[in-house]
N, C-alpha and C positions, 0 to 999 in steps of 0.2 A: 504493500500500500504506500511504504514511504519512497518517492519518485522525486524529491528537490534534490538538485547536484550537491555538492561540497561544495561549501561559501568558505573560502579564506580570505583574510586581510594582515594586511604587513602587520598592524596593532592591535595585541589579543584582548587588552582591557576596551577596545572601541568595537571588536567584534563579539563579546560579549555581552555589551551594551545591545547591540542589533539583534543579538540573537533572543536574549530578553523580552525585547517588545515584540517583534517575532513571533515568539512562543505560543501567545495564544489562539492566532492566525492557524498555526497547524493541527490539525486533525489527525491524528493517528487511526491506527486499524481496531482498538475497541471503541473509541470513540463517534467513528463513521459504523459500526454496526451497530449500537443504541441509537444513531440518529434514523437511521433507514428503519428500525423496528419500530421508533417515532412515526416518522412517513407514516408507513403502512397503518398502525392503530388511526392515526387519523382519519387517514383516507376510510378508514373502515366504518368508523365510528360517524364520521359526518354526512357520508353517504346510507347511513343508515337514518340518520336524520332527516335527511332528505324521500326517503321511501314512506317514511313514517308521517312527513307531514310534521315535524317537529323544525324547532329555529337551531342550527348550527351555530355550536358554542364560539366557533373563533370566524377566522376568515375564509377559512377553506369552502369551497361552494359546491364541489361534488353535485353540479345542478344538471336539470335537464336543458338538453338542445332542440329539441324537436328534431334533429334532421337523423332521419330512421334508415335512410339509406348511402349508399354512394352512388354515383353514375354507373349505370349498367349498359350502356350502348345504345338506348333507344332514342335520347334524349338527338334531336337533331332541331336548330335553329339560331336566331342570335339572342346574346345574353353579354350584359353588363355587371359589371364589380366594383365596388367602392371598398376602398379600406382607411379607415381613419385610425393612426396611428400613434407612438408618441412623440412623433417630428416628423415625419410624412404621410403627405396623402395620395393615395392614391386611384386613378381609375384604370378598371380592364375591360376590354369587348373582345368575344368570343365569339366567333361562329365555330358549330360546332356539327359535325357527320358521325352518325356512330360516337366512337369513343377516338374520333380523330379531330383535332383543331384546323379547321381551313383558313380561318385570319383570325390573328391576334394583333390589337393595338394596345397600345402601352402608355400612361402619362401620370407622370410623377410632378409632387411642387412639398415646397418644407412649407408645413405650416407656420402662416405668420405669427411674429408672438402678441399683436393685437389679436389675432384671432383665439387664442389660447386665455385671454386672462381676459376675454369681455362675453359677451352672455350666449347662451342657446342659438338665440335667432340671429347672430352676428356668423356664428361659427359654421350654422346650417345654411344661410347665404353666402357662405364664402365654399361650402364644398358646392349648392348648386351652382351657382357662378360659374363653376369648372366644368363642371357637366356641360354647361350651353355651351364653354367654349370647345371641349370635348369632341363634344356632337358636330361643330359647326367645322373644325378643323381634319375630326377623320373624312369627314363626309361622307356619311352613314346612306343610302339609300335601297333601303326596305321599309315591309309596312312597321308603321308602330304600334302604339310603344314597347320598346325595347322590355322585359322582365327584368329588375335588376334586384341584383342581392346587396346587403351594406354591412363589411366587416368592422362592427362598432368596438375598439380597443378597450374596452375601461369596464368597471365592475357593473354588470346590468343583473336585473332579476326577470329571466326570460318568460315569457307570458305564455308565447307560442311560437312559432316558425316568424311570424310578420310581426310582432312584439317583442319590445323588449324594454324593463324599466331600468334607469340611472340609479344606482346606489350610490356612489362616490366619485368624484374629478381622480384622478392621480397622474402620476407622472411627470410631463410639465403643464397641465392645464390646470388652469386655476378659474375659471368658469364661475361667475357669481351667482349662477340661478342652476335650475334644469333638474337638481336631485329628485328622485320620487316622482321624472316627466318620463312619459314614453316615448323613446327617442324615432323609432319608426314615424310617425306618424307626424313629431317636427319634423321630420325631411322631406312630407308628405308635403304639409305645409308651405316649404320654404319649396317646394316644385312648382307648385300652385303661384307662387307669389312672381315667379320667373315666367309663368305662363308655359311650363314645360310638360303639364300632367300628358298632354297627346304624343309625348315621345317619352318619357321612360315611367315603370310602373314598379313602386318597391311591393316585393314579394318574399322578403323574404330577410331579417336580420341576423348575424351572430357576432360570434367574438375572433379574434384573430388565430387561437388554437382549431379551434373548428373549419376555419376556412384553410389553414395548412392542413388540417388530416384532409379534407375533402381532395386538395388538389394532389396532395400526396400520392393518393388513393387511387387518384384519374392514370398518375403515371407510373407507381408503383404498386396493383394489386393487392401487395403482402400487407403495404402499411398497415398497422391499426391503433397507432399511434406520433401525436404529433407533438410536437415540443416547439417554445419561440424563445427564441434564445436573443432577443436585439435591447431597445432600451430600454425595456420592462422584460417579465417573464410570464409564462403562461404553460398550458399540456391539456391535452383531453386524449381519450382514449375510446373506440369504439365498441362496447360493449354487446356482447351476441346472447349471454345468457339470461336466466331469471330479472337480475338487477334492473335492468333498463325495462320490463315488462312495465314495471309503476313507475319511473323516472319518464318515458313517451308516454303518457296516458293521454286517452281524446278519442273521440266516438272517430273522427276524420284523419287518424294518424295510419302511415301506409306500414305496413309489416314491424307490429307494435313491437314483438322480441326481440330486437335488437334497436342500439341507438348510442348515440355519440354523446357521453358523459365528459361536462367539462370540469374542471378541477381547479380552475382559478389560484394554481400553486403558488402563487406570487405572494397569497395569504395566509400559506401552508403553518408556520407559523405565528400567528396572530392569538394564539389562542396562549402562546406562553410558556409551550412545548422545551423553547430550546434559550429561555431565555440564561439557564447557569452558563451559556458555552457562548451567550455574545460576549467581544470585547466590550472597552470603554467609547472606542470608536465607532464601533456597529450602533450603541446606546446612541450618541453625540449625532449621528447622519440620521439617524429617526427622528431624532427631539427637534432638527435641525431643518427637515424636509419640509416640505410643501402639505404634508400628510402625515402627517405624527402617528405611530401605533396602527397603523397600515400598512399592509404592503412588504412587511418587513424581508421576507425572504429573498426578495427581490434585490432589496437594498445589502447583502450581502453579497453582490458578484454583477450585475445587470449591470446592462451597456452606460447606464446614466450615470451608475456609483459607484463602478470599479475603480475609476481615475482618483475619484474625489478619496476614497479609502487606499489610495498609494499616498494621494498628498500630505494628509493627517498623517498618515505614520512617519514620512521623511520629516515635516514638522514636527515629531515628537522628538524622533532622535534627535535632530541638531537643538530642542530643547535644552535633552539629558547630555548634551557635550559632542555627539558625532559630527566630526567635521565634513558639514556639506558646504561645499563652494558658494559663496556669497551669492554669486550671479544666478546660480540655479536656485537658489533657496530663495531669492527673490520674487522668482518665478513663481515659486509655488507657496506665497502669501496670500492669495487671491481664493474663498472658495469656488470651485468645480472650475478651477483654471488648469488642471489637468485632463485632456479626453483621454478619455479608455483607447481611442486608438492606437496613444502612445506610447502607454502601457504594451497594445498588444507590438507596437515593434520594436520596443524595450528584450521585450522576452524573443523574441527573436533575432536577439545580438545586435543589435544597431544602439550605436553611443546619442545620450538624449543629447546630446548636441547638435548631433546630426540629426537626429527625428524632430527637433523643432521644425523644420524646415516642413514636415508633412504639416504641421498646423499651420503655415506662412507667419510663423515669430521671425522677425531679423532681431539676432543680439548680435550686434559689431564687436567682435575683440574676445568675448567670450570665450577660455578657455579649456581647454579637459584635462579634467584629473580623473585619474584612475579607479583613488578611493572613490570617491563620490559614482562614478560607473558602476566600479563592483556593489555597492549600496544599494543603490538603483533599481538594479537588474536583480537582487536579492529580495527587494519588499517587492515589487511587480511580478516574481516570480511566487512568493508564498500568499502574496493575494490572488491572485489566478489558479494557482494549485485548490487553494480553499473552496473557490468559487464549483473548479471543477467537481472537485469530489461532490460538496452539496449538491449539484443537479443530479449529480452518474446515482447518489442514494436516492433522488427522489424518482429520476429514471426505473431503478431497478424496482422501487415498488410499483410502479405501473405495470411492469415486464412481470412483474408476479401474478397479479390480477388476469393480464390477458394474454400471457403464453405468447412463445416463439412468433415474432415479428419485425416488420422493418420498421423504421421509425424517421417519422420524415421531422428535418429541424431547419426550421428559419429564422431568422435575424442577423445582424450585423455582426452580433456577440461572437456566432457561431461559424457564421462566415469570413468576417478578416482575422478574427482572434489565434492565428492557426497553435497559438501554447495552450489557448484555452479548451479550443476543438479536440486535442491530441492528447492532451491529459484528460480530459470527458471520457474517449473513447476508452484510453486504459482503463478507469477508476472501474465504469460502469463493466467491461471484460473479467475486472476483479470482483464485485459487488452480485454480481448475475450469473449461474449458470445457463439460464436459459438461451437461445440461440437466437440472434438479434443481428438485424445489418442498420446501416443509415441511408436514408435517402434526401436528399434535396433537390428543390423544385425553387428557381428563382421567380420573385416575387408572389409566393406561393397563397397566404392571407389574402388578397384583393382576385387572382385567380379564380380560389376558393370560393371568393363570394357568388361569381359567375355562375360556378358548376351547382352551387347549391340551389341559384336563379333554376336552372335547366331543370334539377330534381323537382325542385316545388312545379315548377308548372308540368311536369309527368305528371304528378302524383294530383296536379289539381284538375288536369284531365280524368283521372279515372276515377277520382270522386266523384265528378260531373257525370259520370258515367252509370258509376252506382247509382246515381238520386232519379237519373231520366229515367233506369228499366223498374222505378218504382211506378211510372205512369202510361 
């Protein structure tokens, strides 16, 4: 289990010091199997909550999706996808043949940060806005409106397949209204207000884990489980047994025994679980965020808070006496003035003198020391190793639930992090006997939302279908 290289430095009392603060960043091999026996009771217990009709103690959501199926090959037409994210937004259109794609369009924009920290209806005219120009740009010419699905990122209490309510902002959104709104139906709204209702038609909401197992699914079969690894975190799993029997409940739900259980892990501890094995730091980025006593698991490794829990710790050391070079320690006075990118090409042997350049910092004159590298590349390394192992445990209790699968992972976390990616894959190799590949599908969540568009309109045809041989 233990995978960090040998850290030396020329002065043992300054290596000592580092190894110190350090120390509780590392997860050892009994340590990481109480955390995974964690997982699992949870998962157990909340999703029992949930069957039951009772309120789950912490965060974890073990909720239902509605969406009962995957695409089966019959689905043929066009379909759109919206994915709102935690810094991008994005749209897809699909036509689709069989289980064959014949055009895909593609468009991406970072959400603005007025758009982030002002109301509902500012935010929902800023994604239709894109839509029109969308539309007006591929030049779309078929009948409408288009079916579309909308991958809504953030904590909802899902209603049904075309509902879904707002329980909390997180992330970077700071949104002054909208809690306890159903967000479907503001997008419905802000279509209507653009005069767009005659060209797209929402059918259909979820969350961004659901829409990667979905597209997962479309291109690898096996999937049946999805992981989001970027600047939040997330998982769902699709489930074929008893469980999801009363998680899809609904007179109109298509092949009730199975169904895609999401798990809102990002919450996994909220309940308090693991609170002896946070640091001081882990405490300080909760009390500190945008969302106090939310979210927490997340905040120990995700694309937003990796950087920021390397900065705190090299600020601790040069606290406690470690000499970091003036000019870089300069740098890192600022909070979340270090990205996770950094980090991840830190851990990939590049001197952060030279990786400033990936964030466009000019420092003129700035020199390299060596100590200050090997440092560096030590706290970036046992924060990333942490991060890893944490997901590969809560991995492997998925993998326990639903047996030998592929498991499809999106985000940036997962994608540029390649120490982060590579230590996941060992931990969970160590954590799992079961038999498991990975798959990825780029831009997989907004895809997802498409293919889910396609399933709901099958499935709403042959409801239509049921109700007419009633007359």
């Amino acid at each position: 289990m233990d995978k960090l290289s040998e850290f030396k430095l020329p002065d043992a009392n300054i290596k000592n010091i580092v190894d110190g603060v350090l120390l509780p960043f590392i997860i050892n091999k009994d340590k990481i199997s109480s955390i995974k026996e964690l997982f699992e009771n949870e998962m157990s217990k909340n999703l029992s909550n949930t069957l039951s009709g009772n309120k789950n103690t912490g965060g974890l959501k073990m909720g239902r999706t509605y969406v009962t199926e995957f695409i089966n090959g019959t689905e043929n037409g066009s379909y759109m996808g919206l994915d709102l994210g935690g810094t991008n937004f994005r749209i897809c259109y699909l036509e689709i043949v069989g289980r064959k794609i014949v055009r895909h369009c593609l468009y991406k924009d970072v959400v603005p940060e007025v758009v982030m920290t002002g109301t509902v209806d500012q935010l929902m005219d800023y994604i239709v806005s894109n839509i029109h120009k969308f539309i007006d740009n591929v030049g779309l010419s078929h009948k409408f409106p288009i079916p579309l699905g909308f991958t809504f990122s953030l904590p909802t209490v899902q209603l049904d397949l075309h509902q879904a309510t707002l329980i909390g902002w997180t992330k970077n959104f700071r949104i002054t209204d909208g809690i306890g709104c159903e967000m479907a139906s503001r997008l419905r709204s802000a279509i209507w207000r653009y005069r767009l209702q005659s060209k797209v038609d929402v059918v259909a909401i979820i969350n961004d884990a659901t829409g990667t197992l979905v597209a997962g699914n479309f291109c690898e079969p096996e999937s049946k489980i999805s992981i989001i690894l970027g600047t939040g975190t997330n998982a769902c799993y699709m489930d074929t047994g008893n469980e999801s029997d009363m998680v899809n409940t609904g007179s109109d739900v298509i092949n009730p025994g199975s169904g895609i259980i999401e798990t809102d892990w990002g919450a996994i501890i909220d309940s308090g679980i693991m609170d002896s094995q946070l640091t001081a730091i882990d405490i300080d980025i909760d009390k500190e965020s945008a969302h106090p006593g939310f979210f927490r698991f997340e905040k120990l490794f995700s694309g937003f808070y990796q950087g920021e829990i390397v900065r705190k710790i090299v600020v601790e050391l040069s606290q406690k006496g470690v000499p970091i070079q003036p000019d870089v320690l300069n740098e890192f006075q600022q909070p979340y003035s270090l990205p996770t990118k950094i980090v991840a090409a830190i851990c990939d042997g590049k001197k952060y003198t030279t990786v400033l350049e990936i964030d466009n910092k000019k420092l003129p004159g700035i020199k390299y020391s060596k100590v200050t590298d090997l440092i560096l590349r030590r706290v970036c390394e046992v924060v990333t190793h942490r991060g890893a192992v944490l997901v590969a445990a809560a991995t492997a209790s998925l993998l326990a639930r639903v047996g030998p699968s592929a498991i499809t992972v999106s985000g940036a976390l997962y994608e540029k992090h390649c120490a982060f990616r590579r230590r996941f894959h060992d931990y969970l190799t160590d954590l799992s006997s079961l038999k498991f590949t990975f798959a990825s599908t780029g831009e997989a969540s907004v895809m997802g939302a498409a293919l889910v568009a396609a399933i709901s309109e099958r499935q709403r045809g042959i409801i239509q279908k049921k109700y007419c041989s009633y007359y």
